[in-house]
N, CA, C and O atoms as a printed pandas DataFrame, in Angstrom:
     atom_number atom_name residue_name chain_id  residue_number  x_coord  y_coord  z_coord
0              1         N          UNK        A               1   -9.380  -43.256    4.517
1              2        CA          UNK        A               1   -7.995  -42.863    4.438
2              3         C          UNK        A               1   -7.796  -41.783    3.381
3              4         O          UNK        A               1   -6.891  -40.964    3.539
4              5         N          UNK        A               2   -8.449  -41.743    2.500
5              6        CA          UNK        A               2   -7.995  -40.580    1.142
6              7         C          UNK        A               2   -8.914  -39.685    1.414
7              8         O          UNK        A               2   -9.189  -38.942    0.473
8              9         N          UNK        A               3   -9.932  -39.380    3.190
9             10        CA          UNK        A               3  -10.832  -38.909    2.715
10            11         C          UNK        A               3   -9.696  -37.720    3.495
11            12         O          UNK        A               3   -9.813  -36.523    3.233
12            13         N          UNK        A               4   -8.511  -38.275    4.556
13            14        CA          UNK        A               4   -7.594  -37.712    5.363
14            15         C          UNK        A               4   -7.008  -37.151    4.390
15            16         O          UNK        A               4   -6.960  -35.922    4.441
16            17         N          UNK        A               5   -6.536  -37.672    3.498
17            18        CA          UNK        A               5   -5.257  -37.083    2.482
18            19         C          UNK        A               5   -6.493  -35.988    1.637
19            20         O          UNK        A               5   -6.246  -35.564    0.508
20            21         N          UNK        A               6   -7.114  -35.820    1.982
21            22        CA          UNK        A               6   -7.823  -35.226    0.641
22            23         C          UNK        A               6   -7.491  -33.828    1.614
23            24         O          UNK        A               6   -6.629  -33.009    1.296
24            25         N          UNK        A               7   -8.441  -33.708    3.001
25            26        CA          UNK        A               7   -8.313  -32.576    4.004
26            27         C          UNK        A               7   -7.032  -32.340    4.192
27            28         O          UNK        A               7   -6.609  -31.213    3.936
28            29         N          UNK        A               8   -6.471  -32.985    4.501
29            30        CA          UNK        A               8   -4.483  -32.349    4.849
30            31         C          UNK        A               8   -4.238  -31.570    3.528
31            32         O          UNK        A               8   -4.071  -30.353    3.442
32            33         N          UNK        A               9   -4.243  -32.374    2.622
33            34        CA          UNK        A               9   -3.812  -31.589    1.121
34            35         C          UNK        A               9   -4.538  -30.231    0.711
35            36         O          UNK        A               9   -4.116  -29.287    0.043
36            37         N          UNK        A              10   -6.061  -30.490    1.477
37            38        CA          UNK        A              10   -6.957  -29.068    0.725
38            39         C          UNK        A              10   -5.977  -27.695    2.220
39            40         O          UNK        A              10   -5.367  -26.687    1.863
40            41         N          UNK        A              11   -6.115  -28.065    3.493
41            42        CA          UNK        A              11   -5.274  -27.269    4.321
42            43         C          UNK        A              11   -4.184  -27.138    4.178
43            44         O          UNK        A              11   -3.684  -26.115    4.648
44            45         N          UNK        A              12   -3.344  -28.080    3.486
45            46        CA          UNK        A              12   -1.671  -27.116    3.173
46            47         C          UNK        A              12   -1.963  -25.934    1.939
47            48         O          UNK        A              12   -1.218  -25.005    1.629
48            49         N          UNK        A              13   -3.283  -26.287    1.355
49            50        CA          UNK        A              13   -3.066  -25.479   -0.050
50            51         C          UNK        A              13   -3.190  -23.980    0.460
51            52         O          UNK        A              13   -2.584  -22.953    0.155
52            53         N          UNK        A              14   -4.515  -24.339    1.622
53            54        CA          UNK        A              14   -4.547  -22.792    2.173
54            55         C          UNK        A              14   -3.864  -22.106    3.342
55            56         O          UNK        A              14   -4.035  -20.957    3.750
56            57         N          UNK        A              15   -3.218  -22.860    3.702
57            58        CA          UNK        A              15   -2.168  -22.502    4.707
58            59         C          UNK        A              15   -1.374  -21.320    4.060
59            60         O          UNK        A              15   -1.766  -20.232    4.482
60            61         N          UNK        A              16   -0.556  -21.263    3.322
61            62        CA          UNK        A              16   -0.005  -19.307    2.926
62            63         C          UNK        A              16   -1.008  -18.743    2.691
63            64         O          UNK        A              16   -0.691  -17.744    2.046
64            65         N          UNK        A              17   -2.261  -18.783    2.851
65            66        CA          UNK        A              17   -2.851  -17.510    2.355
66            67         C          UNK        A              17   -3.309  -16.845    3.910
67            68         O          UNK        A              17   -3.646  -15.680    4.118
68            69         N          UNK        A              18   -3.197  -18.107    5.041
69            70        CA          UNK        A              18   -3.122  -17.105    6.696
70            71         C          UNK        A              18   -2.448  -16.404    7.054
71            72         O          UNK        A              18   -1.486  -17.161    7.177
72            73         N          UNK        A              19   -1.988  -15.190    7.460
73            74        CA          UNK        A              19   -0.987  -14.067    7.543
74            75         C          UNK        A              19   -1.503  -13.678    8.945
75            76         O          UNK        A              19   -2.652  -13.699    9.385
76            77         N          UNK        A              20   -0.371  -13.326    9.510
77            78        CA          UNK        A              20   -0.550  -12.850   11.121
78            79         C          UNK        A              20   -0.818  -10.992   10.641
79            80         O          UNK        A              20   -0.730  -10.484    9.523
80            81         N          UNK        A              21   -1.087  -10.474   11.704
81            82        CA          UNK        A              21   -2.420   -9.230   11.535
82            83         C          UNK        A              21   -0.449   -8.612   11.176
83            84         O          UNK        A              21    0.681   -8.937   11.540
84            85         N          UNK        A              22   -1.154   -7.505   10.190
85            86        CA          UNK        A              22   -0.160   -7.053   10.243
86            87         C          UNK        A              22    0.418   -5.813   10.877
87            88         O          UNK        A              22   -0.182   -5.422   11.879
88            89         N          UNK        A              23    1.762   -4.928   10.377
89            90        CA          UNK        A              23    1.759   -3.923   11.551
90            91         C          UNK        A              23    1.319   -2.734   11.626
91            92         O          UNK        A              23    1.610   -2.005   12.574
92            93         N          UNK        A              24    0.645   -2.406   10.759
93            94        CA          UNK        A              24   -0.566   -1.187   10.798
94            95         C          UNK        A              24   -1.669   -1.931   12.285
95            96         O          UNK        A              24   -1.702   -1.546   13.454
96            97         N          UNK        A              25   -2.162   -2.658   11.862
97            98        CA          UNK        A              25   -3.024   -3.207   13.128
98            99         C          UNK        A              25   -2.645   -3.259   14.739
99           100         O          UNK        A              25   -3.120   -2.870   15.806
100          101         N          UNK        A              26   -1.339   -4.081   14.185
101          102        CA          UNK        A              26   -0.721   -4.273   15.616
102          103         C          UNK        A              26   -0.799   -2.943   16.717
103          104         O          UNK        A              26   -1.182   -2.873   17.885
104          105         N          UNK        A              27   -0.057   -1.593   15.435
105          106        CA          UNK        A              27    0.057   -0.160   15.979
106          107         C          UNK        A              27   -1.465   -0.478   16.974
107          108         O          UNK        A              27   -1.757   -0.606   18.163
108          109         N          UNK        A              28   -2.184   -0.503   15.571
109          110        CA          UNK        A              28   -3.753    0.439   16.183
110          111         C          UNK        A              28   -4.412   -0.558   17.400
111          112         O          UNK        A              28   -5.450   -0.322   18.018
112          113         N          UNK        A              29   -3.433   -1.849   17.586
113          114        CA          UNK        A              29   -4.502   -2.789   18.941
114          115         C          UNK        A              29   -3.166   -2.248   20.135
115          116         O          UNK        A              29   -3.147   -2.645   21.300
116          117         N          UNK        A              30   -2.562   -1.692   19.793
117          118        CA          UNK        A              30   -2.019   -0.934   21.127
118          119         C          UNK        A              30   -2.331    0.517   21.398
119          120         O          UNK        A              30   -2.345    1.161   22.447
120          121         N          UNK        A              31   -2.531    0.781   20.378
121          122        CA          UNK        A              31   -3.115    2.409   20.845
122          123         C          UNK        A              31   -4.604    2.152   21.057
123          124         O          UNK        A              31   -5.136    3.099   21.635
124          125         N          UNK        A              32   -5.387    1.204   20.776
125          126        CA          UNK        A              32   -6.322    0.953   21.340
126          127         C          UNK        A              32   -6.419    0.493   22.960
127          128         O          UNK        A              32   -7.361    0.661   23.735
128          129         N          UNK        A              33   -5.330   -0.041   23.157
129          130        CA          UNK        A              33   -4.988   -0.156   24.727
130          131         C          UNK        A              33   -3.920    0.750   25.779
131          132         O          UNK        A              33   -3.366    0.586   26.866
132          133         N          UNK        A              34   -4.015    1.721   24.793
133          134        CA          UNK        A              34   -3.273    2.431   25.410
134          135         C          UNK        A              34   -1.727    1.989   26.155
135          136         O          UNK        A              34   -1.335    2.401   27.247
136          137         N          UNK        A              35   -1.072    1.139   25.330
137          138        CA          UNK        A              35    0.151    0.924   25.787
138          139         C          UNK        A              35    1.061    1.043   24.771
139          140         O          UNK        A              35    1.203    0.459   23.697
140          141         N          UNK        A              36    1.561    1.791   25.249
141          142        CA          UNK        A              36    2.814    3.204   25.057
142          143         C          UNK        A              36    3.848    2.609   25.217
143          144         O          UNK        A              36    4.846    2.849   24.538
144          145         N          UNK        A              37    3.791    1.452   26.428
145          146        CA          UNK        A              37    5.479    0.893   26.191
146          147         C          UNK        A              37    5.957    0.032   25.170
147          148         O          UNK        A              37    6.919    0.318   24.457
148          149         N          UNK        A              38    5.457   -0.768   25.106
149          150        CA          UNK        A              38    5.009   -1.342   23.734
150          151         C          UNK        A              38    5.416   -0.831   22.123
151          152         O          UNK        A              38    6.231   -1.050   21.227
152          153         N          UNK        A              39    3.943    0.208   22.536
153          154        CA          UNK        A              39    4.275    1.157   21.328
154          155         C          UNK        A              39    5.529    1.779   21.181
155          156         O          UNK        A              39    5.922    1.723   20.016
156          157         N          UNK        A              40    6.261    2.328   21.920
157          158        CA          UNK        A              40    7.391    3.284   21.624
158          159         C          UNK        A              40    8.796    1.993   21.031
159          160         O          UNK        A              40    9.873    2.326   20.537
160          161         N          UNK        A              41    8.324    0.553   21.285
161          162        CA          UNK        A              41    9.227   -0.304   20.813
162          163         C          UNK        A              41    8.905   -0.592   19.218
163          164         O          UNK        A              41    9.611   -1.120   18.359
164          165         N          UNK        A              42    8.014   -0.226   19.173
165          166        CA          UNK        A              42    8.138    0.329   17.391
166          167         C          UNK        A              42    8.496    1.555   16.857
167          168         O          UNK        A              42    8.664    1.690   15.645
168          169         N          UNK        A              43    8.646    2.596   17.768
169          170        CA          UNK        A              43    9.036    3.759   16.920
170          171         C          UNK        A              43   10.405    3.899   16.385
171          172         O          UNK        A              43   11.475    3.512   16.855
172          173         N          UNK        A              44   10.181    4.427   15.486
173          174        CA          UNK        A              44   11.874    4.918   14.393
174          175         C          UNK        A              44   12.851    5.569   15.728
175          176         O          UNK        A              44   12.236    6.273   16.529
176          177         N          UNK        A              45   14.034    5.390   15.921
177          178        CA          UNK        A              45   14.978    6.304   16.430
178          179         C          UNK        A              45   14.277    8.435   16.919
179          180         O          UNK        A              45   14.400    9.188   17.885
180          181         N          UNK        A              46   13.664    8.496   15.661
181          182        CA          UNK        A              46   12.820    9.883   15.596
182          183         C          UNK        A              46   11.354    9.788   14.886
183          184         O          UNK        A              46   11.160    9.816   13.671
184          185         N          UNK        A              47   10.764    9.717   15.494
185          186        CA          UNK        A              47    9.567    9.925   15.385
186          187         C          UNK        A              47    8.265   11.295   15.279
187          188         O          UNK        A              47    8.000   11.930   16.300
188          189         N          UNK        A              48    7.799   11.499   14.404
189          190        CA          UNK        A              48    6.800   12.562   14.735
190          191         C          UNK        A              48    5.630   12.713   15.125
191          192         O          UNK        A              48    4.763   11.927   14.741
192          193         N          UNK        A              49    5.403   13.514   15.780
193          194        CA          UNK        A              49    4.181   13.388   16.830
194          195         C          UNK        A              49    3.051   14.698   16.506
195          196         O          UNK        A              49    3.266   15.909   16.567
196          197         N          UNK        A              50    2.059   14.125   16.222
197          198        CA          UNK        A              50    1.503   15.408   16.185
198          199         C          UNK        A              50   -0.182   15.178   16.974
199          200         O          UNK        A              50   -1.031   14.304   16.795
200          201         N          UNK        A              51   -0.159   16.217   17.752
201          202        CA          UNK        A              51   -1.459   16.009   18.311
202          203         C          UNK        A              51   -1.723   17.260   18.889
203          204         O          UNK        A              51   -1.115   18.070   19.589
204          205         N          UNK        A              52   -3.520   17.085   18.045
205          206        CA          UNK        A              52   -4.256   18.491   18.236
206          207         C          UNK        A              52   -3.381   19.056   17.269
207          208         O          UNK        A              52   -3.004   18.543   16.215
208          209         N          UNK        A              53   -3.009   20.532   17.899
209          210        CA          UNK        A              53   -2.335   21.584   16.953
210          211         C          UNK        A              53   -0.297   21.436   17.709
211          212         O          UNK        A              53    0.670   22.182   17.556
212          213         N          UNK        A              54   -0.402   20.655   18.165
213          214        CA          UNK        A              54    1.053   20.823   18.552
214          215         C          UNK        A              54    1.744   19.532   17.537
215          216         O          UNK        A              54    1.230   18.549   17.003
216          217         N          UNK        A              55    3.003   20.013   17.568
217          218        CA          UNK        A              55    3.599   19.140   15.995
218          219         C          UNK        A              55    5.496   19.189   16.361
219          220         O          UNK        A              55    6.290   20.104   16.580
220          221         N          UNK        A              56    5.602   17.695   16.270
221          222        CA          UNK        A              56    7.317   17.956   16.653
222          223         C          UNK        A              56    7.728   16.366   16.490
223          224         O          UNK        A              56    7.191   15.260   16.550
224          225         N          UNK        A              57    8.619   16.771   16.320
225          226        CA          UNK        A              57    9.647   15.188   16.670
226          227         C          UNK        A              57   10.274   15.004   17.373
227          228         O          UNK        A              57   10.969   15.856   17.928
228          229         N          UNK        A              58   10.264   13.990   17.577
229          230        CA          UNK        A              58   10.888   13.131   19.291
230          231         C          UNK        A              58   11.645   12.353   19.424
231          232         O          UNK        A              58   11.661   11.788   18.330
232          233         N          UNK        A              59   12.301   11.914   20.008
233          234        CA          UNK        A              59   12.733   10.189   20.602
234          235         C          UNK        A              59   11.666    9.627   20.733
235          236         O          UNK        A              59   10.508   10.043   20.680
236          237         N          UNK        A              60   12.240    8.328   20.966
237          238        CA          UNK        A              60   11.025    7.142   21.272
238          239         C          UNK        A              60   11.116    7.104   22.535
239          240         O          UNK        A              60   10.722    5.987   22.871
240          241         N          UNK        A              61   11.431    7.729   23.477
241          242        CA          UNK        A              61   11.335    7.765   24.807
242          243         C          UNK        A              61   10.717    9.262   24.743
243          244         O          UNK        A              61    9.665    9.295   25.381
244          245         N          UNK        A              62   11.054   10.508   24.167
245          246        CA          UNK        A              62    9.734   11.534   24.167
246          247         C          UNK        A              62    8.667   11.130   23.996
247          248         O          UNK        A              62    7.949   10.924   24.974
248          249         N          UNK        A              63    8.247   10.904   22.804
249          250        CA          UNK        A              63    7.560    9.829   22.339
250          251         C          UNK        A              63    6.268    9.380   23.380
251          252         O          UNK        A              63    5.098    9.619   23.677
252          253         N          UNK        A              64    7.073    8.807   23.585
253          254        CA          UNK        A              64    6.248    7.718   24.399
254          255         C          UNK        A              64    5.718    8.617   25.559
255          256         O          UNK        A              64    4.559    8.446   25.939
256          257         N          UNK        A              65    6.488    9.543   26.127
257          258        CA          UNK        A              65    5.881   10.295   27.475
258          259         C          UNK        A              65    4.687   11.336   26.659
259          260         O          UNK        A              65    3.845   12.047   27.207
260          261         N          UNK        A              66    4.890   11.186   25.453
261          262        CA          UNK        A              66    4.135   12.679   24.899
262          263         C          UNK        A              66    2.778   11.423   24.621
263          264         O          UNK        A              66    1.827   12.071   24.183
264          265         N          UNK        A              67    2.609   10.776   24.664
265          266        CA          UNK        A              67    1.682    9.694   24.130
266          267         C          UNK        A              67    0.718    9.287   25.820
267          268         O          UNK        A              67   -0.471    9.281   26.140
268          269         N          UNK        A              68    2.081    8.982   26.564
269          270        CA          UNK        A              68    1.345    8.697   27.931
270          271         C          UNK        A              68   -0.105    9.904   28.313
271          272         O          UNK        A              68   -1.310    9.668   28.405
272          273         N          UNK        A              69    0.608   11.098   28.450
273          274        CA          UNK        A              69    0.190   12.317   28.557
274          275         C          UNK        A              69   -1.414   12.133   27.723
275          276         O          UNK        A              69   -2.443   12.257   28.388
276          277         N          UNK        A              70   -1.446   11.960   26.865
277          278        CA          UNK        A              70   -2.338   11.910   25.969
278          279         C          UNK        A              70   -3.483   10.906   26.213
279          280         O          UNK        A              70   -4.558   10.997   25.620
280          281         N          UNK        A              71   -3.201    9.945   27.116
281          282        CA          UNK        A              71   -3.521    9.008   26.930
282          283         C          UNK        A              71   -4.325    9.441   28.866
283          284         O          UNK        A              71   -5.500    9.451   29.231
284          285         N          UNK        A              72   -3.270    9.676   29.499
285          286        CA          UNK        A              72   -3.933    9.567   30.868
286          287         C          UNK        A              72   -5.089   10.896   30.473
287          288         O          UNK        A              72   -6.154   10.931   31.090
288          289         N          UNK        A              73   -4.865   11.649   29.717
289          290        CA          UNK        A              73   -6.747   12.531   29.659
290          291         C          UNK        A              73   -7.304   12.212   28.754
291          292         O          UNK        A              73   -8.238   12.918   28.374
292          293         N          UNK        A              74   -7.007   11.182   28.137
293          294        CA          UNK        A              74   -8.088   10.370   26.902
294          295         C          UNK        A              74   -8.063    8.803   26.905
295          296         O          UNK        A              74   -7.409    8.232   26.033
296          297         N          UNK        A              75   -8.619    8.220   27.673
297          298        CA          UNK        A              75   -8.821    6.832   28.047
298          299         C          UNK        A              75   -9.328    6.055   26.819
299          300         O          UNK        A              75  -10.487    6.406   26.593
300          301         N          UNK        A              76   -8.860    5.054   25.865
301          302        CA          UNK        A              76   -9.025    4.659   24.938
302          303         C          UNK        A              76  -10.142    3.653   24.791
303          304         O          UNK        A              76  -10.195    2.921   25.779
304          305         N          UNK        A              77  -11.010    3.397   23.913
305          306        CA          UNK        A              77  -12.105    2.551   24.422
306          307         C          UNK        A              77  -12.365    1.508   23.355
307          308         O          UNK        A              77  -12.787    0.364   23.522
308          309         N          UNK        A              78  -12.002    2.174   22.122
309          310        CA          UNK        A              78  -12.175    1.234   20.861
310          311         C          UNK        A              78  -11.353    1.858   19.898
311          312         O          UNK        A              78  -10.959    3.021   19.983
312          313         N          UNK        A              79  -11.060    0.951   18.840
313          314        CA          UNK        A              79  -10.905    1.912   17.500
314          315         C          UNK        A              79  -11.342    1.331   16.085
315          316         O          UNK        A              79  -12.015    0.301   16.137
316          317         N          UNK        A              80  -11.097    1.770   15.025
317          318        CA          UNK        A              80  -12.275    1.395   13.599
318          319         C          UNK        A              80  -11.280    2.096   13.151
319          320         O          UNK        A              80  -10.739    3.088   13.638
320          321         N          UNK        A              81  -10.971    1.255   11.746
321          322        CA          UNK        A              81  -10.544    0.910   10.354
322          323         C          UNK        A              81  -10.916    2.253    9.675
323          324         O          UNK        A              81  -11.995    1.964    9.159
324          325         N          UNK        A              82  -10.708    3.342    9.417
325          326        CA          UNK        A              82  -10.672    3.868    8.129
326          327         C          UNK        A              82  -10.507    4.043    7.063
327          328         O          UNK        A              82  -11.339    4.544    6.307
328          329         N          UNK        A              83   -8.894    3.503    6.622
329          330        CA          UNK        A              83   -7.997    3.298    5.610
330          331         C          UNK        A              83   -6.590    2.813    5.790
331          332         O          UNK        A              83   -5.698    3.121    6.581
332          333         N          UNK        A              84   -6.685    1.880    4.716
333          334        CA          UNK        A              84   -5.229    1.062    5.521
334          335         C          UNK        A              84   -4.452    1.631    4.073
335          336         O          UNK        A              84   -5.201    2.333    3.392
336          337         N          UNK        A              85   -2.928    1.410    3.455
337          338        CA          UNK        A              85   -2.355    1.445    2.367
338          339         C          UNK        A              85   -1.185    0.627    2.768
339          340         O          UNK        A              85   -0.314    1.043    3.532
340          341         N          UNK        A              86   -1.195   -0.804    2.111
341          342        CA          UNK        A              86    0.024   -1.764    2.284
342          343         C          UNK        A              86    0.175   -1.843    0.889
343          344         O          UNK        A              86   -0.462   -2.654    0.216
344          345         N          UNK        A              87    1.152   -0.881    0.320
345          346        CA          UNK        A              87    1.153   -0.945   -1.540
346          347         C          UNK        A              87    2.724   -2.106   -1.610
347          348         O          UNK        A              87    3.146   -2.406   -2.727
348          349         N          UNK        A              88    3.201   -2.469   -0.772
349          350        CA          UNK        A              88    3.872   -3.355   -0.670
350          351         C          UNK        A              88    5.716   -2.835   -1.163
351          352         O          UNK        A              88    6.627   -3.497   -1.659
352          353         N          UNK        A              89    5.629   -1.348   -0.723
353          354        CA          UNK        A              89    6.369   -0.513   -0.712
354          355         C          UNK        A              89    7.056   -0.647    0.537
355          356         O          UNK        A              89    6.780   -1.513    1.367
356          357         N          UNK        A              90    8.159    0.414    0.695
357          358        CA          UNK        A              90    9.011    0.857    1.870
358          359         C          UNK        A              90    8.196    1.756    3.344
359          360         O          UNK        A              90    8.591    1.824    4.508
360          361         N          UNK        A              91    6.955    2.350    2.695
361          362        CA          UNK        A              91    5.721    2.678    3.545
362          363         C          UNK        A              91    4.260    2.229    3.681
363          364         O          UNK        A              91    3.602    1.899    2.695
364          365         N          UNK        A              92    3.824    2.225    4.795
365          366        CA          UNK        A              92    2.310    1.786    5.343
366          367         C          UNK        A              92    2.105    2.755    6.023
367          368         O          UNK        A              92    2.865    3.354    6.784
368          369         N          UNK        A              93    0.683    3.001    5.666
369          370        CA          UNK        A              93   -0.114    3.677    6.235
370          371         C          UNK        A              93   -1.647    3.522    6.916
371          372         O          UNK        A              93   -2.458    2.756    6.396
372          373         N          UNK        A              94   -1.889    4.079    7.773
373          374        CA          UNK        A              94   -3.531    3.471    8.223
374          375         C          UNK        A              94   -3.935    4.672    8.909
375          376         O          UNK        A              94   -3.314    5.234    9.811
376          377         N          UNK        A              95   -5.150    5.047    8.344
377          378        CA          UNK        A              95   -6.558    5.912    9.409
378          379         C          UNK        A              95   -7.273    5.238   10.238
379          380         O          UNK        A              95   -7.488    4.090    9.849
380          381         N          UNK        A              96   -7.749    5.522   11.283
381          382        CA          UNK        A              96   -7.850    4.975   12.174
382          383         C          UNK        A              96   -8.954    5.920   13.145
383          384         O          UNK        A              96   -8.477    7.044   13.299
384          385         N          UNK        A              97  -10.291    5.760   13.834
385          386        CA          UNK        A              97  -10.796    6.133   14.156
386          387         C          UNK        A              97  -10.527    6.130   15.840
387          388         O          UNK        A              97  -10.894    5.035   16.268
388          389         N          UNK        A              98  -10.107    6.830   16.726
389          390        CA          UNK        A              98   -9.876    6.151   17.952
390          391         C          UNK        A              98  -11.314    6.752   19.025
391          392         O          UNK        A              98  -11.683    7.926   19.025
392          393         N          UNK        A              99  -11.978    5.603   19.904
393          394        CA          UNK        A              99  -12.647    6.054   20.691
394          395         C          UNK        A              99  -12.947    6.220   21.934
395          396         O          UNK        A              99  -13.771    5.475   22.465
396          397         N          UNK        A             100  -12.291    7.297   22.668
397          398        CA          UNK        A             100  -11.990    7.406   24.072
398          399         C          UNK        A             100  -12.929    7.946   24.749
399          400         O          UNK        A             100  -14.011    8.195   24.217
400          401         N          UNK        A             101  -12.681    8.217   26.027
401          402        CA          UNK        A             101  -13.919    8.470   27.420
402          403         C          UNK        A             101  -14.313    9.917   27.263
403          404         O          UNK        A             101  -15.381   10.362   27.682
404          405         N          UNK        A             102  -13.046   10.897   26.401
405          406        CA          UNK        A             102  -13.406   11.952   26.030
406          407         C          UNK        A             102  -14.337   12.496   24.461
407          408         O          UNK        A             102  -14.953   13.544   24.267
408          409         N          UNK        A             103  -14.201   11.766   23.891
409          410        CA          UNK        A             103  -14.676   11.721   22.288
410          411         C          UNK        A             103  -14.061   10.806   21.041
411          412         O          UNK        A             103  -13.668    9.647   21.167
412          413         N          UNK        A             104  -14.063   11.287   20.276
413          414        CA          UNK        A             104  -13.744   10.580   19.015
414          415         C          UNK        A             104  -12.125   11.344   18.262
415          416         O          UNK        A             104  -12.066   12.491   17.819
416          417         N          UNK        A             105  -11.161   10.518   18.290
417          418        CA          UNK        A             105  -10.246   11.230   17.245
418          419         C          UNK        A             105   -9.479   10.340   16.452
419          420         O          UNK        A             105   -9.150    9.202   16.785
420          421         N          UNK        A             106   -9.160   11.018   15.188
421          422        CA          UNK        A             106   -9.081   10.341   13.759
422          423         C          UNK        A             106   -7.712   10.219   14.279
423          424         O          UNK        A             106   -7.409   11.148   15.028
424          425         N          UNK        A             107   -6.687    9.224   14.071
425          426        CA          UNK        A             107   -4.989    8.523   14.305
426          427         C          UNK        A             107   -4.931    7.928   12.764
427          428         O          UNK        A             107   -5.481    6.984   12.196
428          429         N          UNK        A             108   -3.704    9.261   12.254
429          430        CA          UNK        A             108   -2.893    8.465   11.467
430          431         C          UNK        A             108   -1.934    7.573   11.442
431          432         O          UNK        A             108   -1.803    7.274   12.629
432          433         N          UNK        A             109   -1.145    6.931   10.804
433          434        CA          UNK        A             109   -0.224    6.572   11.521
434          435         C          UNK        A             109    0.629    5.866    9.979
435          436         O          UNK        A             109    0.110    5.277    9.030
436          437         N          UNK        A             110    1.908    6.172   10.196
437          438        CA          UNK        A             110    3.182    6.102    8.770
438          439         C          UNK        A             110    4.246    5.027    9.035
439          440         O          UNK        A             110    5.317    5.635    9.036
440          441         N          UNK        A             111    4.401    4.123    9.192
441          442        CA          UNK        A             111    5.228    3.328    8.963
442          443         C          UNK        A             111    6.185    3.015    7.862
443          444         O          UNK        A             111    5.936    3.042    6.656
444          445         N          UNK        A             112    7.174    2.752    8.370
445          446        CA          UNK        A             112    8.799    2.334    7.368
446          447         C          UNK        A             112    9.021    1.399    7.245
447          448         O          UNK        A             112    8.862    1.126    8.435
448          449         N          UNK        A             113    9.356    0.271    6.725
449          450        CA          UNK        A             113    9.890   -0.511    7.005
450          451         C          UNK        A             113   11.679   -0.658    6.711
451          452         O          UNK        A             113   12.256   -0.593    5.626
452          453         N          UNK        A             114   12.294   -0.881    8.136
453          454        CA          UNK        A             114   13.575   -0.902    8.611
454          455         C          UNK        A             114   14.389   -2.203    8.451
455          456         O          UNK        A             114   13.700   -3.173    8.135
456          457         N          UNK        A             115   15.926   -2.464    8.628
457          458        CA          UNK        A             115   16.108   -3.774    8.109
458          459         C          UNK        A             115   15.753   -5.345    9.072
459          460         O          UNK        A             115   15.879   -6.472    8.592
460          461         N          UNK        A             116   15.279   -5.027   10.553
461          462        CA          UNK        A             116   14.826   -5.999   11.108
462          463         C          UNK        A             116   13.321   -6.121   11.353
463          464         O          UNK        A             116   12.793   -7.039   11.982
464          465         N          UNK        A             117   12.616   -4.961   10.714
465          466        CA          UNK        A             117   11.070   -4.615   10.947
466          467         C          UNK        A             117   10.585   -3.366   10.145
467          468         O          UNK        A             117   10.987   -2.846    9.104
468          469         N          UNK        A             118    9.320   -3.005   11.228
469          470        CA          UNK        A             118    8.645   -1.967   10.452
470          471         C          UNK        A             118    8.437   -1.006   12.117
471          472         O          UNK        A             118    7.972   -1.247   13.231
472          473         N          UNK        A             119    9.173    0.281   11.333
473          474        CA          UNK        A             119    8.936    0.937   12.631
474          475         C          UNK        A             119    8.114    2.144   12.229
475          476         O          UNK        A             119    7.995    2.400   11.031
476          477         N          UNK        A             120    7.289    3.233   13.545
477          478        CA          UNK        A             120    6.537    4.011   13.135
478          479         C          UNK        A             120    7.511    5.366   12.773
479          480         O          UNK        A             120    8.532    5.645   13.402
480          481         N          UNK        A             121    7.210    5.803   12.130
481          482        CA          UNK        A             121    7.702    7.369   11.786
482          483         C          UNK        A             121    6.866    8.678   11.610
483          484         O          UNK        A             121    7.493    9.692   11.305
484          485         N          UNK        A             122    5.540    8.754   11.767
485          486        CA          UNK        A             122    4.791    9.348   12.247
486          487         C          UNK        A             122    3.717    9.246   12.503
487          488         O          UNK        A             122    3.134    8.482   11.733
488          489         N          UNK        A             123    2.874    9.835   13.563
489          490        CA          UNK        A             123    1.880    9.374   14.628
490          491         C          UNK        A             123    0.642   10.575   14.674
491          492         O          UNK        A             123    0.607   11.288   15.677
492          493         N          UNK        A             124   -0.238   10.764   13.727
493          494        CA          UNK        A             124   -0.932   11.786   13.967
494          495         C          UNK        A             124   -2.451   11.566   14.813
495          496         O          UNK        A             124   -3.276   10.652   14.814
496          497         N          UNK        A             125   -2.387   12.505   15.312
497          498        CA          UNK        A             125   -3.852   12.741   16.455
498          499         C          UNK        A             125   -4.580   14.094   16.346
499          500         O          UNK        A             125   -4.052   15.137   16.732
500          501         N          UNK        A             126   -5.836   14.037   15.793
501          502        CA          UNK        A             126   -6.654   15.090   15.951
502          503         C          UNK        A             126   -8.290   15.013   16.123
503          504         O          UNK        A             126   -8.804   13.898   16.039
504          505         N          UNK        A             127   -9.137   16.177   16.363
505          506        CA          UNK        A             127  -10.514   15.577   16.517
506          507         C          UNK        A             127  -11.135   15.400   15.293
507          508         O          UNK        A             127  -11.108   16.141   14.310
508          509         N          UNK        A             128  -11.697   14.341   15.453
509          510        CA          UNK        A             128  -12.830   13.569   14.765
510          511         C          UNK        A             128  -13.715   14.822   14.446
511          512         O          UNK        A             128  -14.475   15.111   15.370
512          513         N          UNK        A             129  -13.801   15.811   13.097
513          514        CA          UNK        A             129  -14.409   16.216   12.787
514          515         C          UNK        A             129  -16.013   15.941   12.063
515          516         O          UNK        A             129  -17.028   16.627   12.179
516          517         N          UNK        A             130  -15.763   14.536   11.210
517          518        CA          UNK        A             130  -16.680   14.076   10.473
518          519         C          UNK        A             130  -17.397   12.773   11.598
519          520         O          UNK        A             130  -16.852   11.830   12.173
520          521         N          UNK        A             131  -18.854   13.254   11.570
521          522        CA          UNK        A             131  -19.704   12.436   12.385
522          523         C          UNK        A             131  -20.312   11.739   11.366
523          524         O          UNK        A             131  -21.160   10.884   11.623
């Protein structure tokens, strides 16, 4: 019986220290699957988009078509951790390696946090220069 109370007591102790993935990740396991609808339900009202050499801000319904686009000639296959920054501020940030059917490209990605969440506010895409 105390060997029960001993395990319940050692698992409540570590119970807060489990945290659901947070939303830097979340971003990067949907842009790893390439779903855009999803994704654009995190973007800010205006969002910036930048990919390759083209650079602008959008709606989250531009957005999202400028992402589709991107996505139907770059089929997503994996992605890898570069750099995360959760300074426990009003912004997050994460690098992000993405790996599609066409090559390799580095995804930044800037998050806010808003008063019911954390939405994205800018979305960068370019090639993976460093092998």
């Amino acid at each position: 019986m105390k060997l029960l109370y001993l395990s319940s007591f050692i698992f409540l102790l570590l119970l807060p220290h489990a945290s659901p993935a947070d939303a830097i990740d979340n971003v990067a396991n949907l842009l790893k699957a390439g779903n855009t609808k999803e994704l654009s339900r995190l973007f800010a009202n205006n969002v910036e988009i930048t990919i390759m050499e083209d650079e602008n801000v959008y709606s989250q319904t531009q957005a999202a078509v400028i992402l589709d686009k991107f996505f139907a000639k770059n089929k997503p296959q994996g992605i890898k951790l570069l750099h995360k920054v959760n300074s426990g501020g009003n912004y997050h940030f994460g690098v992000y390696i993405l790996n599609t059917d066409k090559g390799e490209f580095r995804v930044a990605i800037t998050l806010k946090d808003a008063g019911k969440g954390t939405n994205v506010v800018e979305l960068k895409i370019e090639d993976e220069k460093v092998k």
